[in-house]
N, C-alpha and C positions, 0 to 999 in steps of 0.2 A: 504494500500500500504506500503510495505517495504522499507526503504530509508538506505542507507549506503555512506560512510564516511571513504576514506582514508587520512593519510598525510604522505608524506615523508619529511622529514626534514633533512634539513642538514647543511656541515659549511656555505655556501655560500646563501642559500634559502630553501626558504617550500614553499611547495606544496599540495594545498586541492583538494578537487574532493568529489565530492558528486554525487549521482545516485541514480535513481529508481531503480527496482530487474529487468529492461529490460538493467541494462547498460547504458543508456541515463542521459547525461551530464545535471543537474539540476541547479549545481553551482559549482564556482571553485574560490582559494582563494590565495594569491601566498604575502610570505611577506620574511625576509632575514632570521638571521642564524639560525638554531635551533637546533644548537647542544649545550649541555648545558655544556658540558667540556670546552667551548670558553666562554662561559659566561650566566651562566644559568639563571638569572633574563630577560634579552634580548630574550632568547631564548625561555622561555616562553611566554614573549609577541607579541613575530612572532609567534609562533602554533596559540596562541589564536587568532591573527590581522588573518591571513589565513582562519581558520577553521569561525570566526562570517562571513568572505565576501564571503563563500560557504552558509553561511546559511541563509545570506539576500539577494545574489541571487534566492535562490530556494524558499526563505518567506516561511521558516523550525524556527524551533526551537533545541533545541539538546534535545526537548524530543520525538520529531519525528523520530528519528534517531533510526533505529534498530541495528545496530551495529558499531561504528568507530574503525577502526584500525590505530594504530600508526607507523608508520617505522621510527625509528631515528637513527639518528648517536650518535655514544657515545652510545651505549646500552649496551656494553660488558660485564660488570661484576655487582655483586648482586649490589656497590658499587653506580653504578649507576645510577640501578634499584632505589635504595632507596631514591634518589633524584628526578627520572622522575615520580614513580608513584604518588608522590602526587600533583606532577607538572600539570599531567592530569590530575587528579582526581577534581582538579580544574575548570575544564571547565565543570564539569556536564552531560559528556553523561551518561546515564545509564548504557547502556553495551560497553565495549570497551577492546582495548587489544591493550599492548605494545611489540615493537618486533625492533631487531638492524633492522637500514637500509636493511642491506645486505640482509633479509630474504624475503621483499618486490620486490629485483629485482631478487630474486628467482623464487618469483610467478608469474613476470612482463613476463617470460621467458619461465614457464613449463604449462605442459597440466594440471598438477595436482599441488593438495596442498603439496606435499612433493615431496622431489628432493635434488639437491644440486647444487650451486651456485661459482664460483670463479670471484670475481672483480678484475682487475688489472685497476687502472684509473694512478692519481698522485701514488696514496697508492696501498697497496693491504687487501684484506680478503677472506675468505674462509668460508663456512655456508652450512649446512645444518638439512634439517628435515626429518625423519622416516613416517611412516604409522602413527605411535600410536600418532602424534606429538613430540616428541623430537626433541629439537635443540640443534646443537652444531656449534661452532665457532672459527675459528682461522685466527691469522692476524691484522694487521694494528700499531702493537708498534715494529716492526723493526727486523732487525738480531738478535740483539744480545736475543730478547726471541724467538728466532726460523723459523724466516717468512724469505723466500725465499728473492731472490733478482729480483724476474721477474714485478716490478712496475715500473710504467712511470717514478720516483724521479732514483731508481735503473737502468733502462738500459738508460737514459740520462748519469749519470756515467761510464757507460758500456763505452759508447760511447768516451766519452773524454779519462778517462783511455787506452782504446786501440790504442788510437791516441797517447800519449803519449809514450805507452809500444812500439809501432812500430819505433817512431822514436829515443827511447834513444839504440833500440837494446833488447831490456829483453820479446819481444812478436813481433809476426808474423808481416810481411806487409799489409796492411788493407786498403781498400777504406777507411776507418774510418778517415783516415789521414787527405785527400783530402777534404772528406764531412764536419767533423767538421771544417778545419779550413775557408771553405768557409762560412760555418753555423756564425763561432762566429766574421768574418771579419778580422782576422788575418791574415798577410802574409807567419808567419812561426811557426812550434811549440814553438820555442823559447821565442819568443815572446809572444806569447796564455799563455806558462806556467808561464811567469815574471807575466804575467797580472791578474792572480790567483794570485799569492801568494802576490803580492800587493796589491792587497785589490781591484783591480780595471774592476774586471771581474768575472762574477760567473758561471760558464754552466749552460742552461738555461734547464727548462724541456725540449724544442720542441728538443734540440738534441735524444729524445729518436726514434723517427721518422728516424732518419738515421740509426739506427740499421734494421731497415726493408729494406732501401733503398738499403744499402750495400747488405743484404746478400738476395734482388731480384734477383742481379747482379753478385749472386754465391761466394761473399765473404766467405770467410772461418771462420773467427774471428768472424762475425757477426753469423753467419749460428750458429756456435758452441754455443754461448753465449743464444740464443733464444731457441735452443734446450735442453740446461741444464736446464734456469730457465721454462721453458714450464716443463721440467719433473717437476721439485721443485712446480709448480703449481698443477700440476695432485697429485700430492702426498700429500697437505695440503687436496685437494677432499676426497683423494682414504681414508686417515686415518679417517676421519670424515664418510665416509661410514662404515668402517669398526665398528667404534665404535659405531654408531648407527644398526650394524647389516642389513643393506641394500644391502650387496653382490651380492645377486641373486633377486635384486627387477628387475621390470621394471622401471625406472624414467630419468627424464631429468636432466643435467648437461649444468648448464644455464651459458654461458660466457658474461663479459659483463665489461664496463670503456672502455675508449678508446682503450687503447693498445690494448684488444680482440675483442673489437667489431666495431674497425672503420680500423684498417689497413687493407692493400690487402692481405700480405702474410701469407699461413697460414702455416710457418714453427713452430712457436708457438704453436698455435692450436693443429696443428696434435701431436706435442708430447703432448700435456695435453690428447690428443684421447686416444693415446696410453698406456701411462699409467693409466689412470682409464680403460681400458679395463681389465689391467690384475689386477684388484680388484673386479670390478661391470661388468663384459661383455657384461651384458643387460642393459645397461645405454646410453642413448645417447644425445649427445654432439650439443645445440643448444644454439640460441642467444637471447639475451634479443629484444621483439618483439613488447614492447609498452612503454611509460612513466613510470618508477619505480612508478609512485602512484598511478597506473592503479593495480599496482598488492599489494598495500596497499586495494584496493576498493575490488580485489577480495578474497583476506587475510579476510578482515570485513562478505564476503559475506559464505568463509569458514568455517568461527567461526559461522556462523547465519545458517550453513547446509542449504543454496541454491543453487540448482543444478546451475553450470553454461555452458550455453547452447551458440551454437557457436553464434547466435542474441547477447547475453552479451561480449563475446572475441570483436565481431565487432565494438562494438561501442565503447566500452573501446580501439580498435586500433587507431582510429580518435584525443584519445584526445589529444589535445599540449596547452600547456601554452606561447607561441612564444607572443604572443599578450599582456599578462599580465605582467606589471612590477610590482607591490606588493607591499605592503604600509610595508617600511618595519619602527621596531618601536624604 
C-alpha cells in the first residue's frame, strides 16, 4: 500500500495529513508557525511536532511513507531553499519534495498538477507551474519590488484613504466615508485622522470588507479601486503564464485568501477573468475547493505519478482540521 504525506505550513500553523493512494484520512497532525523566516528553529519543531502526530495516528513510520510533500511559507528564493532543505531533510522521509505555500493551494484548486494560482489573503502572491513542471513566483515583499496593491493589508488602506481623500476634497464622495467611520467608531473624519497620527488608532484589516460593501451598493471609488487592482492581479497571473509558455494551454487559475475566495462580489474576480483571458483564453478561472494541505497530499501523490481519481478528490474534500488545536512547540 502507498501512503502519502502533505504539510502546509505557515506563519500562524501547520498542517499534516496523511492518506492511503484511496484518499482516506489515516492521520492528521496540526502544530503552530512554520515559516522559518519568523523563526526557523520553532519552525522546524512544529513541521516535525505535526508530521510525528500524522504518523502515530496512522502507526506509520516515515519509512512507510511513499512520498511527503512540503508546502511552506517563506519558500521564495534559493536563499531559503538552503535553509529548508536541510531542515526537512531532517525528518527522514525518503522521498519528498519542497514547494512555496502558494503552489499547494494551487493544486488544492485545479483539476491538474499544473495551472496557476493568485492569493490575495492579509498579503498577496502569485504562482505558477507548466506541463514540464516549472515554477515560477511573484509577490508577497510589497510595492515597492513590484506587487500590486489588491491585498487585504492594501484595500483596508484603500479604504481609509478614500474616506479621507473625500472629505478633505482631493477625491470623489464615497460611501467609504460613512462605512469607515462607523467601522472605526468615530464620529467625524477629523477626529479618525487626529486618532492616527497620534498614535492612538491604526485601521484595522477588516476595513478591507467595506470596499466590497461600498461598491455592492454601486459606489464608484470603491467599484474603481477593485477593478484596477483585480487587473494588477490578473496581470502578476497572465506574466507568469507567459513566461512559462502556457498561453494556449488548457488549465485552471485557482483564486483563493479571503478577499477572492470569501467575498460576495465578484467585481474583483471578473476583472482578474478578464485579463488573463486576453493572455491564456483557454484558462479558466476557479476557487480553491479543499484545505491547502489537501493539495500538498495531492502535490506528494503527483511527484509519486498516481493517477488521481474522483474516489481521491472526494475524500481529500471532507478533510478539516476544525477539531484539532496542535501541540504547538
Amino acid at each position: 500500500m502507498n501512503y502519502y504525506l502533505g504539510v502546509d505550513a505557515g506563519g500562524s500553523k501547520t498542517h499534516c495529513l496523511l492518506v492511503n493512494a484511496k484518499g482516506e484520512t489515516l492521520g492528521r497532525g496540526a502544530s503552530g508557525n512554520g515559516n522559518h523566516q519568523t523563526d526557523p528553529r520553532n519552525a522546524g519543531r512544529n513541521i516535525a511536532s505535526a508530521c510525528n502526530q500524522a504518523l502515530r495516528e496512522a502507526g506509520l513510520s516515515v519509512h512507510d511513507i511513499t512520498h511527503a510533500f512540503f508546502g511552506l511559507a517563506g519558500a521564495d528564493r534559493e536563499a531559503d531553499y538552503r535553509i529548508l532543505r536541510p531542515m526537512i531533510a531532517e525528518l527522514n522521509f525518503p522521498d519528498h519534495s519542497i514547494a512555496c505555500d502558494t503552489m499547494i493551494a494551487m493544486r488544492a484548486g485545479s483539476e491538474h498538477p499544473y495551472g496557476a494560482v493568485i492569493i490575495s489573503g492579509t498579503g498577496f502572491n502569485a504562482a505558477a507551474r507548466n506541463r514540464a513542471g516549472e515554477e515560477l513566483q511573484y509577490g508577497g515583499f510589497g510595492f515597492l519590488f513590484g506587487d500590486g496593491q489588491g491585498s487585504g493589508r492594501d484595500l483596508a488602506n484603500f479604504a481609509f484613504r478614500s474616506a479621507i481623500r473625500a472629505w478633505d476634497r482631493r477625491g470623489k464622495s464615497t460611501l467609504l466615508t460613512d462605512l469607515v467611520l462607523q467601522a472605526s467608531g468615530f464620529a467625524t473624519v477629523p477626529q479618525m485622522l487626529d486618532a492616527v497620527l497620534d498614535g492612538e488608532y491604526t485601521p484595522p484589516l477588516e476595513l478591507a470588507k467595506l470596499m466590497f460593501e461600498a461598491a455592492e451598493q454601486g459606489d464608484e471609488v470603491a467599484t474603481s479601486i477593485l477593478v484596477e487592482q483585480g487587473v494588477e492581479l490578473g496581470n502578476a497571473a497572465s506574466a507568469l503564464i507567459v513566461r512559462l509558455g502556457m498561453e494556449q494551454e488548457e488549465f485552471n487559475v485557482v483564486l483563493g485568501g479571503s478577499i477572492l475566495s470569501k467575498v460576495r462580489t465578484d467585481i474583483m474576480r471578473d476583472a482578474i477573468k478578464r485579463r488573463i483571458t486576453l493572455t491564456a483564453p483557454r484558462a479558466t478561472i476557479t476557487r480553491i475547493t479543499m484545505d491547502p494541505v489537501a493539495g500538498a497530499v495531492l502535490s506528494a501523490m503527483d511527484r509519486d505519478g498516481q493517477e488521481i481519481s474522483p474516489q481521491v478528490k472526494h475524500h481529500l474534500s471532507q478533510v478539516s482540521f476544525s477539531d484539532l488545536k496542535g501541540e504547538i512547540q
